[in-house]
BADREN-684031 format. One line per field, with one value per residue (C-alpha): x, y, z. Coordinates in pm, 1 decimal. Each point is the difference from the previous one (the first is absolute). Layout:
BEGIN
xx <- [X	...] .
yy <- [Y	...] .
zz <- [Z	...] .
//
This chain:
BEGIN
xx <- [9119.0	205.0	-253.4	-332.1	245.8	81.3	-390.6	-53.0	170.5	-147.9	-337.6	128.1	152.6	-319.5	-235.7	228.4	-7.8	-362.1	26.3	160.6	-201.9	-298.5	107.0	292.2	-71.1	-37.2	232.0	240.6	43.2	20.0	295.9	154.4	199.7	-196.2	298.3	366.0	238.6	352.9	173.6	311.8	122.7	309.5	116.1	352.3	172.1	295.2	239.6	240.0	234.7	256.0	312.8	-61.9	-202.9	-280.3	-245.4	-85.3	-220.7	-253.1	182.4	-248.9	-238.0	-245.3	-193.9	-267.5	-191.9	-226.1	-195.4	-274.0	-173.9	-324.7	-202.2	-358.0	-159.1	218.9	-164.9	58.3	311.0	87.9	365.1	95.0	359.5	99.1	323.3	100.1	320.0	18.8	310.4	-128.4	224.4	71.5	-149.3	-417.9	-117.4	-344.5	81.7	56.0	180.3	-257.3	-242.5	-287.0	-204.7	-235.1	-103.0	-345.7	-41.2	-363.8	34.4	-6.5	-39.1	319.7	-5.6	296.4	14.3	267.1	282.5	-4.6	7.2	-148.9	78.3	-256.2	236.2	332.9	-230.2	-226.7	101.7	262.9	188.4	-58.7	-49.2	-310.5	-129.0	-368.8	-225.9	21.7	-205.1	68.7	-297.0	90.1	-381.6	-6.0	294.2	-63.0	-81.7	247.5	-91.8	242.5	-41.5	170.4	-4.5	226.1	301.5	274.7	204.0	31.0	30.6	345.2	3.0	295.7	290.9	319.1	217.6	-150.1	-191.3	-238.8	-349.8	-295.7	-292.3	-227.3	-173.6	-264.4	-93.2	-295.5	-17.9	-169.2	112.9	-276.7	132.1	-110.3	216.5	-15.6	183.2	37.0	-1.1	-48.3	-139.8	17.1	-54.5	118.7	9.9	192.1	-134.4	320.9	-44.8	216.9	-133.0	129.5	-148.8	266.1	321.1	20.6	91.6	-160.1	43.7	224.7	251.2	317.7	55.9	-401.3	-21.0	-332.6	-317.2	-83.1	-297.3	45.4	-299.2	156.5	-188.0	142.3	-48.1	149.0	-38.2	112.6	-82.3	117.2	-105.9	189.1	167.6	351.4	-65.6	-154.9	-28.2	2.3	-66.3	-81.0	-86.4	-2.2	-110.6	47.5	-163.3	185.8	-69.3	352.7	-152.6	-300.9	58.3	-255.9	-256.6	163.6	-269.4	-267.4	-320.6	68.4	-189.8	269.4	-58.9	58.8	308.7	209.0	-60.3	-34.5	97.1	397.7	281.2	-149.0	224.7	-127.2	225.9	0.1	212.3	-48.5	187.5	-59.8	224.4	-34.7	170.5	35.8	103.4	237.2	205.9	334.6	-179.5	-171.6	-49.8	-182.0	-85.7	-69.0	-112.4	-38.2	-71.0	25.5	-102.3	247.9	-77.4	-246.5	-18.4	-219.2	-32.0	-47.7	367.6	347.9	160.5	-92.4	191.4	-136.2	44.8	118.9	-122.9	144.1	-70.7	229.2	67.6	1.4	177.6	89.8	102.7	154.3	193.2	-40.0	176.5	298.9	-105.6	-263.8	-17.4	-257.6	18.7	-200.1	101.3	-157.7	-19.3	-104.0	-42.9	-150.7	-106.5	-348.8	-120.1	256.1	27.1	398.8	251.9	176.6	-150.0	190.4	-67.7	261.5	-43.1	-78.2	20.4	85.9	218.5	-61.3	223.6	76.4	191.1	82.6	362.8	104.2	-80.6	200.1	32.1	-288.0	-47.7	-247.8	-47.9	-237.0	23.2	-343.4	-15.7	-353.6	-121.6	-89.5	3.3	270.4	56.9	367.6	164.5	258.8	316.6	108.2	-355.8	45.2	375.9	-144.7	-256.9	15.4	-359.6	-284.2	-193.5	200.0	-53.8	-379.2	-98.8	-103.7	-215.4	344.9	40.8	218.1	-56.9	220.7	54.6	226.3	123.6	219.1	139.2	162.0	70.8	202.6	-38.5	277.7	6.4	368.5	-176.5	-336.9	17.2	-186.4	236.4	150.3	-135.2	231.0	-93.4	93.5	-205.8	140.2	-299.3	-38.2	-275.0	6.0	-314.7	-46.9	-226.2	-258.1	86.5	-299.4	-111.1	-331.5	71.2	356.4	226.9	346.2	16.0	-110.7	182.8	245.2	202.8	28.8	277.0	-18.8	234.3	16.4	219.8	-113.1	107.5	-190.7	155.3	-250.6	34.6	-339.3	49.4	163.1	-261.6	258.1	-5.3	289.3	-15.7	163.0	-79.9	210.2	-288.5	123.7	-242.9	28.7	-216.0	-8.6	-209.6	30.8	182.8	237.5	98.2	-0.4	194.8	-32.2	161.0	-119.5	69.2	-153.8	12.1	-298.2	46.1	-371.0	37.1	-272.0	-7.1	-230.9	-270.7	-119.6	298.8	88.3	289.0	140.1	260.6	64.5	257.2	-22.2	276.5	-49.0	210.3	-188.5	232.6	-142.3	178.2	101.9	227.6	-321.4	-39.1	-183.9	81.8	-319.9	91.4	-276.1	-37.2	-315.6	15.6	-342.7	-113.7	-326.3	-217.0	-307.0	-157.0	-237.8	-63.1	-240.6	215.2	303.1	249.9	232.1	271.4	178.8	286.1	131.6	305.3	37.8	291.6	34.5	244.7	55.9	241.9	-186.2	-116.1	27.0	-361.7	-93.1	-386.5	-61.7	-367.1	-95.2	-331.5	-194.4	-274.0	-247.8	-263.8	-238.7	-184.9	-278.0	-282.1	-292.6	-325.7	-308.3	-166.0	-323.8	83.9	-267.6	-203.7	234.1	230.6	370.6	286.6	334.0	267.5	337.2	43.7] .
yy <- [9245.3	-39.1	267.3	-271.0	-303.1	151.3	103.1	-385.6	-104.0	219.1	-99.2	-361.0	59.3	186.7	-278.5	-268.1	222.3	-41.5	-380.2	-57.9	204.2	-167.5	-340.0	-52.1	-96.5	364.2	-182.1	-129.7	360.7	189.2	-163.6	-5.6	344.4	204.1	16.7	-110.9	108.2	-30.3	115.6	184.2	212.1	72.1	249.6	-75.9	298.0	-102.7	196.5	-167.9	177.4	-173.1	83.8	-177.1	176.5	-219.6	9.2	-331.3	140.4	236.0	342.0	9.5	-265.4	7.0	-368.1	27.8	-342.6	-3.0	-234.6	6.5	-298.5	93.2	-260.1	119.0	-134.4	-331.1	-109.9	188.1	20.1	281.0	-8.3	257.1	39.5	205.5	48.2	291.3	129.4	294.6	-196.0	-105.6	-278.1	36.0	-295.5	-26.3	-322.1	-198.0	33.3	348.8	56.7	216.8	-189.5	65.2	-287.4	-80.4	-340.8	60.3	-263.1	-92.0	-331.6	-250.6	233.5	156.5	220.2	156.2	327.6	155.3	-192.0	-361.4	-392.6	-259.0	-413.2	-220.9	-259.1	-70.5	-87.3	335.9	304.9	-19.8	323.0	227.3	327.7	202.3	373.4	-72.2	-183.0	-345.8	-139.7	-337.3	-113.5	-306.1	-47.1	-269.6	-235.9	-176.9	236.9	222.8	243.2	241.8	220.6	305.5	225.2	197.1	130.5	-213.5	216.4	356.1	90.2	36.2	179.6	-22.1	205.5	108.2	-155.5	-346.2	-46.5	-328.6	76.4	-135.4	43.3	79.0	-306.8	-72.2	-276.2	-210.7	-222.1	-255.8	-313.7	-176.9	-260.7	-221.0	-120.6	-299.8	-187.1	-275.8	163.4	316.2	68.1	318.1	156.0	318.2	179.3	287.8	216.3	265.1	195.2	255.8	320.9	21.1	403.2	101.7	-4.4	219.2	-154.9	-217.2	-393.9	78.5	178.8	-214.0	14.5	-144.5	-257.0	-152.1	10.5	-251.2	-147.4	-266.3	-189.0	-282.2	-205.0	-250.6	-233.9	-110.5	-256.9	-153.1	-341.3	-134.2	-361.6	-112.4	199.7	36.5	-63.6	295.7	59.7	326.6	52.9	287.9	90.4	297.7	65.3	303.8	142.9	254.3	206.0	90.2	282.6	210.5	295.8	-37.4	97.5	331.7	112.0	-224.3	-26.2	-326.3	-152.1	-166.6	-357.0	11.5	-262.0	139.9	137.8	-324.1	166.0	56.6	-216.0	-206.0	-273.7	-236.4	-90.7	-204.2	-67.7	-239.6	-121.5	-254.5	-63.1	-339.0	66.2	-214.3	113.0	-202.9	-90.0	76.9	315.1	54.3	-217.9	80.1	-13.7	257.5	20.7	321.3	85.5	318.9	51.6	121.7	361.8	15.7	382.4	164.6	382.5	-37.4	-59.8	159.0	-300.9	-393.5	-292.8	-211.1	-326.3	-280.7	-264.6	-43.0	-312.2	27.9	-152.2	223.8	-45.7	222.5	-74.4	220.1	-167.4	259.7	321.4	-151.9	-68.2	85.7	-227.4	43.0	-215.0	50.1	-218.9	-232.4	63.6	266.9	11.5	289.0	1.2	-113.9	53.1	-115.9	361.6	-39.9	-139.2	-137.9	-135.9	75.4	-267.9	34.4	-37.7	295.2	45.4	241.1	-61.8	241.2	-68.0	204.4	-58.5	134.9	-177.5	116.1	359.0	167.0	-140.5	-48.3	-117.6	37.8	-103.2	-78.7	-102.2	-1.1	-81.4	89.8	280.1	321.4	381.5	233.9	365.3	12.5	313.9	113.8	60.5	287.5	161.0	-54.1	134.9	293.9	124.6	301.3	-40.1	-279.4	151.9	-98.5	-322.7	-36.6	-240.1	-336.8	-113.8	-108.0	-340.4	-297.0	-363.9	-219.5	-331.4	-71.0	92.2	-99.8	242.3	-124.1	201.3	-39.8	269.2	-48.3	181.6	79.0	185.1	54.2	176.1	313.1	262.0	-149.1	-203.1	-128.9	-204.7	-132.2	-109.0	-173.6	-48.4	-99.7	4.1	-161.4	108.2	-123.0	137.9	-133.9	34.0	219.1	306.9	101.6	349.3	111.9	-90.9	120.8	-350.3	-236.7	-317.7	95.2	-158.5	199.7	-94.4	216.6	-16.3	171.5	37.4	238.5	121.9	175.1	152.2	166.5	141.5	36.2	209.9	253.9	-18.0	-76.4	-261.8	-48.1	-206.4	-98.0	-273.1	-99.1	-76.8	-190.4	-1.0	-230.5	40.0	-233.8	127.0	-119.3	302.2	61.6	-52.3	256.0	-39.8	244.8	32.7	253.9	89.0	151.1	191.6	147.4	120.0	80.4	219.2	92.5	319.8	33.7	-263.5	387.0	33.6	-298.5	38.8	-177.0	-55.4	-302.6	44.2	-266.4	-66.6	-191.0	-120.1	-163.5	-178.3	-190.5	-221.2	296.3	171.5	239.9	82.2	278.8	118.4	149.8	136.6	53.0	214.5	57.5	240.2	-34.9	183.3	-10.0	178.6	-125.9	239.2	-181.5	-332.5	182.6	193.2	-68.3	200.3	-191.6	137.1	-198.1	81.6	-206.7	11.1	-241.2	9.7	-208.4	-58.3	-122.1	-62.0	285.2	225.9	89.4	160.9	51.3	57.8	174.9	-50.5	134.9	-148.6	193.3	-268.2	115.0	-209.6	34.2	-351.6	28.8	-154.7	82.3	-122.0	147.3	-172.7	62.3	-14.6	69.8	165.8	192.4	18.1	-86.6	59.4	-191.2	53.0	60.1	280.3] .
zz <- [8124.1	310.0	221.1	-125.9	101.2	318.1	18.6	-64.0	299.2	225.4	-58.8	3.1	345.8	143.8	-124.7	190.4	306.4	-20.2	-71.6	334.2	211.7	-154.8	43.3	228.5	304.1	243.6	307.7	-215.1	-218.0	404.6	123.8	-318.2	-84.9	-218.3	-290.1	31.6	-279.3	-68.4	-262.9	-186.8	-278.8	-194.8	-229.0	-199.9	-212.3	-196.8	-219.0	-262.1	-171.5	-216.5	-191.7	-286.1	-311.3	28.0	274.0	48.6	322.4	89.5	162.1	276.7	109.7	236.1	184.9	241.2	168.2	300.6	175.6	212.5	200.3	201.1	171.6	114.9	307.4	3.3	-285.3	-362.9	-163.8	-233.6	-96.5	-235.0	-180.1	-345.0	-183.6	-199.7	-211.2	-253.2	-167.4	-306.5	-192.5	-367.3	-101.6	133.5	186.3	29.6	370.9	162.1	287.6	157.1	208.1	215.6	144.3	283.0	212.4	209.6	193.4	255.5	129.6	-264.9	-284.1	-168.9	-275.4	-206.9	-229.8	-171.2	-134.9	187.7	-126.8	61.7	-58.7	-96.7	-210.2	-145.0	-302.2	30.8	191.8	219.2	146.3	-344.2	168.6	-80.8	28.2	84.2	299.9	153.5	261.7	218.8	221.5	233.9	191.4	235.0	15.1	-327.6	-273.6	-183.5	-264.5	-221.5	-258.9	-202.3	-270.8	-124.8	-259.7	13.5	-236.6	-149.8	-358.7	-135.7	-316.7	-278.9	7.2	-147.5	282.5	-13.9	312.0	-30.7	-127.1	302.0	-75.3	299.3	141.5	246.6	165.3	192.9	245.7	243.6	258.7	191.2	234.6	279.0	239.4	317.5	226.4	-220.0	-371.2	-204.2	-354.7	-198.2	-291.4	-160.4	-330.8	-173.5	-302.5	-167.7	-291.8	-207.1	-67.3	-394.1	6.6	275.8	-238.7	-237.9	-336.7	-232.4	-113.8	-275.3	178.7	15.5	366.1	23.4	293.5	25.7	244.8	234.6	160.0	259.1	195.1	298.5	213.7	288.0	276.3	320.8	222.3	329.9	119.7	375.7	-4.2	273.3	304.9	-158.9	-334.2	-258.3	-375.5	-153.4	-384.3	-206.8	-368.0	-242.0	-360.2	-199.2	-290.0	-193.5	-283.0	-119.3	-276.1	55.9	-200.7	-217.1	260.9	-6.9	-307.9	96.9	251.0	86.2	310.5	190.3	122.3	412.6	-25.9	-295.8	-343.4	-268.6	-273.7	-82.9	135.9	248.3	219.9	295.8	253.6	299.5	306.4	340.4	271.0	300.6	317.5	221.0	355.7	284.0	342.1	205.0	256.6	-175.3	-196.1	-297.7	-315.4	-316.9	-365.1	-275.1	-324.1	-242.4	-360.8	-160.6	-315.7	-278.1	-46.8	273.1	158.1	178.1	20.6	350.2	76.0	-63.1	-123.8	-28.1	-73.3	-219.8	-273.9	258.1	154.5	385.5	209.1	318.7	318.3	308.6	374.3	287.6	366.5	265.9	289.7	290.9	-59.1	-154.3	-346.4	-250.3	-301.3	-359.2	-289.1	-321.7	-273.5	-319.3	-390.0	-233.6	-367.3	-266.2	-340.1	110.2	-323.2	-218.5	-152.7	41.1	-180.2	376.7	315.0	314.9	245.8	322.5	387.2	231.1	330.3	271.9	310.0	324.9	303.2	319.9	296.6	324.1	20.1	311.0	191.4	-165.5	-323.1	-262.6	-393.0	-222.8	-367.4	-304.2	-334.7	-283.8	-381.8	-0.1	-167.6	122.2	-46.8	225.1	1.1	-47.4	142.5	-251.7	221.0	-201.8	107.7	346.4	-14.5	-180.4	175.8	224.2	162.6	96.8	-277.6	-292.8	-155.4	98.0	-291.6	175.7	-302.7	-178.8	20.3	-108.2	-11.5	146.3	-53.7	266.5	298.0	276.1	332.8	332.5	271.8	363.4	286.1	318.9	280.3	134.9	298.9	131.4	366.8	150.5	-83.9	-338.4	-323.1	-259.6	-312.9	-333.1	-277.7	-321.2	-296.2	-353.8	-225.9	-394.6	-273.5	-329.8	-190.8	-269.7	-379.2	-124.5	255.1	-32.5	206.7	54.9	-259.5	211.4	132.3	-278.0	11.0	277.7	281.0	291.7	299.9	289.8	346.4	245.0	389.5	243.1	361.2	258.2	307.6	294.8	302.8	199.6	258.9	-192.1	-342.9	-234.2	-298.3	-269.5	-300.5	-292.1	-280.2	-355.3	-268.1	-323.5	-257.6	-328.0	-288.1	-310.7	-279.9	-314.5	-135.2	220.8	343.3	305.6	333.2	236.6	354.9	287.7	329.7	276.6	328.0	208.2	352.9	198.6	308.0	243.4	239.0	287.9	-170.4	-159.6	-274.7	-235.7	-278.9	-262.9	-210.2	-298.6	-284.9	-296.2	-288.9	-256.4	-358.0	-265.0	-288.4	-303.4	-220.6	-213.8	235.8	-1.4	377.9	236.6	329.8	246.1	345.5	216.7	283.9	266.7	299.1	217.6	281.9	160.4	330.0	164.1	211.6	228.5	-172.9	-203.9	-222.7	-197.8	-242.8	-199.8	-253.5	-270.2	-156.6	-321.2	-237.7	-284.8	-219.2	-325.2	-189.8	-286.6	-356.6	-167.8	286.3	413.4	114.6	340.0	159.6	291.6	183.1	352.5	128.4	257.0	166.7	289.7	155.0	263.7	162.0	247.4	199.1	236.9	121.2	139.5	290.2	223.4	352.2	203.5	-272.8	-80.9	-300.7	70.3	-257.1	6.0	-230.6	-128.6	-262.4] .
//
């Protein structure tokens, strides 16, 4: 399978050769180089080893990425990257870490394979990733056409320890849109399906989750009436089928939108924006309405059920400050289907300012609605390499948020740089969690002061922060305090090293507390500015009421990054490079 892919892409690279040399025009393709390519690679080794009876890690993992970008005669792009690991996790995923993808590019024709994504619509497809083909085709200055095809998720079979069944899906997809000066039209649509024959177990198992079929259609639109003044709107529907398992035993011709037989729901979603450009910045008006319910297989996540209409401002005076407004009402239960209608103002506050030269402030606050990956701390304390922890599909919706931020600088000269930054964030979460349930209905304080010390000449930074982090659940509440200290040290711009020590005491209403002590050691070679050799060292210690276990991990990373071109000069063939 992988030599016919790799076959696949040869031809596919020949036949665009030919393509250029055919059309381009033959002045244009001789002064251009023939092929320039950059490019890199990396191979990670890591080895855990921990005192404790359970291996919570692989012994030895392995991680190997590369790149390559190769542009032939100024004109075609063909970018090329992959990702690949031999640590497998316990529990399987609809999205593997291993990746291999690649972007062609001639002109105004792009075309991806591999694992890529695409965005049509918030409404249709927008940023699911895919294992299949795309194309985007921008002719002229007005026209622009994309399209893909592809799996947007593996099969996930049931097990014994729980992992969530997937069944494998693939997708379809089109946007035609035409765009000028003074406005733009589009529109797209989005065809998902479940693939009920890729799990293996039957509708009257109790763990059965049901097939889906999805069909979603949308439209956008951009209107400039006046010189400052435009309109923007857009709309979605979506046609789900939330049960098709009884196709499994039949020979059932498929309608093209979605299958009409089983649990079929209608949905539909729009939005418009009014803004006016002026003197003193910009003014608008919005309106959106989400259906309750309304999904679209196209899409990680989507808000929906409310009704927004909100008033929008922003101005910046010079350099000094940066202001954004967003505020009006919202209310859900569209439908009526609840027994409460929340109705409440929203808005969001953005300001930044440039106080003085030295001194700056920063801060936001937002009760609208919106989805966050939310780094457990205890994670981040825990982890002994940058491969740890790699699930960004985990998400939590937050309902509001609030941070503010102030940087000073106590000295800013040639040879020495001194600073101090004091921060704090606040999170509350939303009452029901439709992914990860570790932060359902929580309030989550965090603060932070941290000094940085440098000396330029001599390569040298030291810093140390105090983190407190407060976290309200409904069970129980968890403080936890940390420190840290990391001092960077460079020799001879060839030899760069490392060393950061964290400690950390977590205490819980209970008198139930744990104590982690972290410890890095980092050394690393670059031989010249192609290669590199970096070594990791890591300790961490926990300990708690009922046990003390330590894990060792030692993380061998080499990488190699290069670049060359091939030229004619005077009919001849010229080579330039770094290797």
């Amino acid at each position: 399978m992988r030599f016919g892919m790799l076959r696949s892409i040869c031809i596919l690279y020949l036949i665009m050769i030919h393509f250029i040399v055919m059309t381009q025009d033959i002045e244009e393709i001789i002064k251009a180089p023939i092929i320039s390519t950059y490019g890199g690679f990396s191979l990670s080794q890591i080895g855990t080893h921990s005192t404790d009876t359970v291996q919570v890690t692989q012994p030895y993992a392995y991680y190997i990425s590369a790149n390559v970008n190769s542009k032939l005669y100024g004109v075609i792009d063909l970018p090329v990257s992959f990702s690949y690991t031999n640590n497998k996790s316990d529990y399987q995923t609809p999205n593997p870490f291993n990746h291999f993808s690649i972007v062609p590019s001639y002109k105004w024709i792009k075309t991806y394979m591999g694992y890529s994504s695409m965005e049509f619509s918030p409404y249709t497809l927008a940023g699911h990733e895919f294992l299949g083909g795309g194309i985007e085709l921008t002719p002229g200055d007005n026209f622009k056409i994309m399209a893909m095809a592809g799996r947007l998720n593996q099969a996930v079979n049931p097990d014994s320890i729980g992992s969530e069944i997937t069944y494998m899906k693939v997708g379809t997809g089109m946007k035609l849109e035409y765009i000028e000066e003074r406005f733009t039209v589009g529109v797209n649509f989005f065809k998902a399906k479940d693939d009920f024959s890729s799990v293996n177990y039957t509708t009257y198992d109790s763990s059965f989750v049901k097939p889906e079929d999805n069909f979603t259609w949308g439209g956008n639109c951009r209107i400039k009436p006046f010189e400052k003044t435009e309109f923007v709107g857009e709309y979605g529907m979506s046609l789900i089928n939330t049960d098709i398992s009884y196709l499994h035993n039949k020979n059932d011709i498929q309608n093209f939108m979605v299958s009409r037989e089983g649990e079929l729901f209608t949905f539909h979603a729009y939005r418009g924006s009014l803004i006016q450009t002026t003197s003193i910045g910009k003014v608008g008006v919005s309106y959106e309405r989400v259906d309750p319910n309304y999904r679209t297989l196209g899409t990680y996540y989507t808000n929906n059920d409310f009704e927004n209409v909100t008033f929008d401002f922003s101005t910046s005076i010079k350099k000094w400050l940066t202001f954004a407004f967003n505020g009006g009402l919202q209310r859900n239960n569209l439908n009526n289907q609840n027994t409460q209608t929340n109705r409440r103002q929203i808005f969001s506050v953005n300001i930044s300012s440039s106080v003085t030269e030295k001194l700056s402030l920063s801060g936001m606050f937002s009760n609208l609605s919106s989805y966050v990956n939310i780094r457990n701390t205890y994670d981040v304390l825990e982890q002994t390499n940058e491969f740890q922890n790699l699930d960004t599909l985990s998400f939590t919706q937050i309902n509001l948020s609030a941070s503010g931020n102030a940087n000073y600088r106590l000295r800013a000269t040639k040879s020495q740089m001194q600073s101090i930054n004091i921060g704090f964030a606040y999170q509350e979460t939303a009452d029901i969690q439709h992914d990860d349930q570790k932060f359902i209905a929580s309030k989550i304080y965090n603060s932070n002061i941290a000094y940085q010390f440098g000396l330029i000449k001599q390569k040298l930074n030291i810093s140390t922060s105090v983190n407190h982090n407060l976290s309200k659940i409904p069970m129980a509440d968890m403080n936890m305090l940390s420190s840290n200290l990391s001092v960077n040290k460079a020799f001879y711009d060839k030899i760069k090293t490392a060393l950061s020590t964290t400690y950390s005491h977590t205490f819980t209403a209970d008198n139930s507390d744990m104590k982690i002590i972290n410890v890095r050691i980092t050394a690393g070679y670059t031989i010249k500015k192609a290669h590199s050799i970096n070594l990791n060292l890591a300790m961490v210690n926990r300990i708690t009421q009922l046990k003390n276990s330590t894990q060792y991990s030692a993380n061998l990373a080499y990488s190699y990054n290069f670049n060359f071109n091939l030229k004619r000069d005077n009919k001849k063939i010229k080579y330039e490079g770094n290797f």
